[in-house]
C-alpha positions in Angstrom: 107.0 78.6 64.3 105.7 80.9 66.9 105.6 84.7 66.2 108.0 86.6 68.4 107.3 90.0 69.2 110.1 92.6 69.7 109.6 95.7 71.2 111.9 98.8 70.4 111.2 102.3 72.6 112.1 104.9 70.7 113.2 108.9 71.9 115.4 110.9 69.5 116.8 108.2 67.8 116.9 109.5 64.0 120.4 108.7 64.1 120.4 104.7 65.0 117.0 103.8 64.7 116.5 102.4 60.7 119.9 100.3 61.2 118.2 99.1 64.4 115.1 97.8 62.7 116.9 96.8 59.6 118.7 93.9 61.8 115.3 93.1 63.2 113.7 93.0 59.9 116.6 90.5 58.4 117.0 88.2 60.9 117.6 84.6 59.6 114.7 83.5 61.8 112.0 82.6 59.8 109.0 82.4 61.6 107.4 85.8 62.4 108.7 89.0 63.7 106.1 91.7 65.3 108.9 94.6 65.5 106.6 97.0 68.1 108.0 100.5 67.5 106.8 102.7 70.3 107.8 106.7 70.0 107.8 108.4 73.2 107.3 111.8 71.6 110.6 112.2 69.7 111.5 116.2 68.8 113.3 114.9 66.4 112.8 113.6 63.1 112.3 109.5 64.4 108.3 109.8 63.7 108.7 110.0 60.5 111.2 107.6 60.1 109.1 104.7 62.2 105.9 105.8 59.5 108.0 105.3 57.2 108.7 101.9 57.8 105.0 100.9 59.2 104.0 101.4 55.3 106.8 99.2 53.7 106.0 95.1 53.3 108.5 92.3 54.5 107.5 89.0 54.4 106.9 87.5 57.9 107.7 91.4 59.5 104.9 93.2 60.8 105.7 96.8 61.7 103.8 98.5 64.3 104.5 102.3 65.2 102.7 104.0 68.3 103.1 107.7 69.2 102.8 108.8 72.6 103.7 112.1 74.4 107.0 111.7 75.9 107.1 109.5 79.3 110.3 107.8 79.5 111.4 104.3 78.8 109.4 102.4 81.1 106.0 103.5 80.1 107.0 102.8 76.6 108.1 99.4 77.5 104.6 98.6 79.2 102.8 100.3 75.8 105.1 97.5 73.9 104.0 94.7 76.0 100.4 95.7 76.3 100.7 95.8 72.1 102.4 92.5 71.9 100.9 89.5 70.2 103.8 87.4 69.7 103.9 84.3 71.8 107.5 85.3 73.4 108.9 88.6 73.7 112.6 90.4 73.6 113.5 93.6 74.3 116.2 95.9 72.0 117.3 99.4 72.4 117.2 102.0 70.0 121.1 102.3 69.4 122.2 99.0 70.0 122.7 96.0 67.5 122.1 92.5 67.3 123.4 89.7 65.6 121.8 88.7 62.0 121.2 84.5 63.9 119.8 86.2 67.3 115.9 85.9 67.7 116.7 82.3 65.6 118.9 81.1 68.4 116.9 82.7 71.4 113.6 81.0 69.9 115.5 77.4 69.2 116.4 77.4 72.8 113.3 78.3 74.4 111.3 76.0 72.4 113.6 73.4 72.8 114.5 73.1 76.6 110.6 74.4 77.5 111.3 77.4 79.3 109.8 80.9 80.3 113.1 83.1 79.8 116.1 81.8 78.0 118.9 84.2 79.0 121.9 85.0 76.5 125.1 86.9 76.8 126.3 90.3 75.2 129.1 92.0 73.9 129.3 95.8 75.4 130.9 97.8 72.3 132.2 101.5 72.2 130.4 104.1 69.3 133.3 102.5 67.0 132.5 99.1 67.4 135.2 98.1 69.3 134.9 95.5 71.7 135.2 96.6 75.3 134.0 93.6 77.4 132.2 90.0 77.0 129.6 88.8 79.1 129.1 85.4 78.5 127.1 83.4 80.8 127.9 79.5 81.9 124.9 77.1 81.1 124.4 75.4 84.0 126.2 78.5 86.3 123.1 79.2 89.1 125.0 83.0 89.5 124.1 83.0 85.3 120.3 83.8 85.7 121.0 86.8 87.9 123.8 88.2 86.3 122.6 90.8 83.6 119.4 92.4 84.7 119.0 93.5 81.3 115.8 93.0 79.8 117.7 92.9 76.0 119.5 90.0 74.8 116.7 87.5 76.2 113.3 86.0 75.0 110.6 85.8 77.2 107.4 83.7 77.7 105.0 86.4 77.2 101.9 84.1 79.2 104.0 84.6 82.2 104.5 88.7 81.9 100.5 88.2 80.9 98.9 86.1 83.8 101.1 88.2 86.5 100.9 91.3 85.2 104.7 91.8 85.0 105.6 95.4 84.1 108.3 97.8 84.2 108.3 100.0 87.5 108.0 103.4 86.5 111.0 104.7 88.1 114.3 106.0 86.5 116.4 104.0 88.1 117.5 100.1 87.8 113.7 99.5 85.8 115.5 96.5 84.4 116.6 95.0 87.5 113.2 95.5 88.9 111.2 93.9 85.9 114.2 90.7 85.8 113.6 89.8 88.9 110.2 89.6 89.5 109.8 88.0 86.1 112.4 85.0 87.4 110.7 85.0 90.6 107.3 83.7 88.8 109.4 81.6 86.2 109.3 77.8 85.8 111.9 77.1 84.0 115.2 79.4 83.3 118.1 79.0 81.2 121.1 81.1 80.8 122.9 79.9 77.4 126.5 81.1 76.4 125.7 82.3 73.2 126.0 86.3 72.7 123.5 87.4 70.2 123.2 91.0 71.7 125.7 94.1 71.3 125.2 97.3 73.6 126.8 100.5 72.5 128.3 102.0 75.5 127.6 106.1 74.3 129.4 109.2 75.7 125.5 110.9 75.8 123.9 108.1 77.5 121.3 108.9 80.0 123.4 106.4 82.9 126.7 108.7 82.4 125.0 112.3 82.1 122.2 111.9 84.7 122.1 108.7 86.5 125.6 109.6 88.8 123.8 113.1 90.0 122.0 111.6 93.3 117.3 112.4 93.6 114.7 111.1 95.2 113.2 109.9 92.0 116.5 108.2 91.5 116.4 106.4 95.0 117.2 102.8 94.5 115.0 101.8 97.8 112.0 103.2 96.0 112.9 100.3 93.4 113.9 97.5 96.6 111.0 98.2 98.3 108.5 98.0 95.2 110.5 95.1 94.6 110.1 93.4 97.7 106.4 93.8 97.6 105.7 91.8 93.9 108.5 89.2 93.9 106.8 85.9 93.4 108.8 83.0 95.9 109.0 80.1 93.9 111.8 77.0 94.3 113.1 78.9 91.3 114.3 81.9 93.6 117.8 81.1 95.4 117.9 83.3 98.2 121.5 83.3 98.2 122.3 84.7 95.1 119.3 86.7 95.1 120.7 89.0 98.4 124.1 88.6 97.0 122.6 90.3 93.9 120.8 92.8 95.8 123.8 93.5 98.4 126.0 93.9 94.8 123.7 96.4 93.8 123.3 98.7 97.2 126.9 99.4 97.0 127.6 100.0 93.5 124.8 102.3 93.6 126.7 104.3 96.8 129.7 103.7 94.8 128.1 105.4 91.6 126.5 107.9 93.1 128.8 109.3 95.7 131.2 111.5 93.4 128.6 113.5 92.1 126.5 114.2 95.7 127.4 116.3 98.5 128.2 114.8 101.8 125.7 115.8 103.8 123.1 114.1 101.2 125.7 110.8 100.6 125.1 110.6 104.8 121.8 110.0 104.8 121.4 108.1 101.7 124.3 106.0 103.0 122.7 105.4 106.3 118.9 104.7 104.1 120.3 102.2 102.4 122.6 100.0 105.3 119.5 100.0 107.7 117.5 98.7 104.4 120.1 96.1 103.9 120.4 95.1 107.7 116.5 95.2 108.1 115.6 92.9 105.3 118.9 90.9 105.1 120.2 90.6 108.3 123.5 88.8 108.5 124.1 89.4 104.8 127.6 90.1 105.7 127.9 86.0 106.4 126.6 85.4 102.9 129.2 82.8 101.0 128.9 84.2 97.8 130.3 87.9 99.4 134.2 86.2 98.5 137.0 87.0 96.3 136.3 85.0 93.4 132.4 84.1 93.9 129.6 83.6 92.7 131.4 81.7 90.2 131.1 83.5 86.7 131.4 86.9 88.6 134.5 89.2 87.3 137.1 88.9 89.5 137.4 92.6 89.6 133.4 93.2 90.8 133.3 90.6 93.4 136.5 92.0 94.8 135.1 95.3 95.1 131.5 93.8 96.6 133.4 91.5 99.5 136.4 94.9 100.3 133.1 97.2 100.8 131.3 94.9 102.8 134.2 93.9 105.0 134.7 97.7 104.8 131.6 98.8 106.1 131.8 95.8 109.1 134.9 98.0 110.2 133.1 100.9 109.8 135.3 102.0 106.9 132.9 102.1 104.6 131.5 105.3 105.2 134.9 107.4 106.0 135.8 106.3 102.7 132.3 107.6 100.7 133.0 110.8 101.9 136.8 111.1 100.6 135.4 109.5 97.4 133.1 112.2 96.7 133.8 115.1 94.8 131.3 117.6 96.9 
């Protein structure tokens, strides 16, 4: 068996992180696990906990803890993968969980169908447990390998990421989406599977409900698009299609998310940035089949509704009258 690398960025975690590597640790896979454990200067007392496990002995685990001052989730991404040995890679976050069969299954289906990136669902769970939502992608479903734009709950080819130089953007916002497609863009071969291996805890504290809502520049999503446009790869493995409807998706949710904690005058010119992005690179995007009630199939109902009533809003210049009632400022 191949060894597979998983890399865990770590920030004042002392409260999640030993459960986090303990379900690394006992997976049922038994090949190799390199669990890359990468502190991005933690206050806290995580440190000592990741030395504390770099000195303990599991057969076929190989701990590996690196300590760097504090620069944010991307950069400690990048330090993971620039680490890496392991002939595929997959991602986890500190507070999440994964199921005890998930690196098996991830590796058995990469190995077996010969791909670069073998895509699996997740659950997303509250701090209880409890199960709020399933996202479970359709083998076979085109819509499936754009879906998530997580980089957790997936294994990677790590020759790809190598001989393109695929990293995160350092940005703070949508460094996931970024990273996915540009990835997929240079991939072969990609396969979304239904099985959901992968459970992210949805946390009151998170850094997407306390920070992410409050519009900056640093936190412009064109920053990301444009960075984006410039390194995606064009293969016969990129359908344009669902790869504007994706983007399109992604513009307005981000006006959606960010227009009840900004102030008018700034939602105007952010919302005017990002529709003369949208009409400059995707012109006609409006015409787009997958912008429908119902599609791309595998989409919740509930999302592609919103996407195809805020384009059609925006064509009846709608769109903007109602960003300004929605905000709060």
């Amino acid at each position: 068996m191949d060894k597979v690398s998983v890399i865990i960025p770590v920030y004042n975690g002392q409260e999640y992180i030993a459960n986090s590597i303990e379900d690394v640790i006992y997976q049922t896979f038994r090949g190799e696990i390199e669990i890359i454990l990468v502190d991005d200067g933690s206050l806290d007392k995580s440190a000592q906990i990741l030395d504390d496990y770099s000195k303990r002995q599991y057969k076929n685990r190989q701990i590996i803890v690196i300590h760097q001052d504090n620069q944010g989730i991307c950069y400690a991404r990048n330090t993971g993968i620039d680490k890496a040995s392991g002939k595929f890679i997959m991602f986890m976050d500190q507070d999440d969980y994964i199921l005890p069969d998930c690196v098996e299954v991830l590796y058995k289906n990469i190995i077996k169908k010969e791909a670069d990136l073998v895509i699996g669902g997740y659950d997303l769970v509250n701090e209880h447990g409890e199960l709020l939502k399933k996202y479970t992608l359709q083998e076979g479903n085109p819509w499936s390998k754009y879906w998530i734009p997580t980089p957790w709950g997936r294994i990677y080819r790590k020759s790809v990421i190598d001989e393109n130089n695929i990293r995160f953007m350092i940005t703070k916002i949508s460094e996931d989406f970024y990273f996915n497609y540009v990835f997929i863009s240079y991939a072969k071969k990609i396969c979304p599977i239904s099985y959901r291996g992968y459970r992210w805890v949805l946390r009151s504290e998170s850094e997407s409900h306390s920070n992410m809502s409050r519009y900056s520049e640093e936190r412009n999503i064109l920053t990301m698009l444009n960075q984006l446009k410039k390194d995606i790869h064009r293969p016969v493995t990129l359908e344009r299609k669902y790869v504007e409807y994706a983007i399109v998706k992604h513009v307005y949710w981000y006006l959606l998310y960010v227009a009840r904690s900004t102030t008018k005058e700034q939602l105007s010119k952010v919302y005017r940035d990002c529709m003369n992005w949208l009409d400059r690179n995707f012109r006609g995007y409006e015409r787009n089949p997958l912008i429908r009630i119902g599609r791309p199939k595998g989409e919740f109902l509930t999302i592609s509704g919103i996407v195809w009533l805020s384009v059609r809003m925006k064509q009846m210049h709608l769109f903007w009258p109602f960003l300004s009632i929605y905000s709060k400022m």
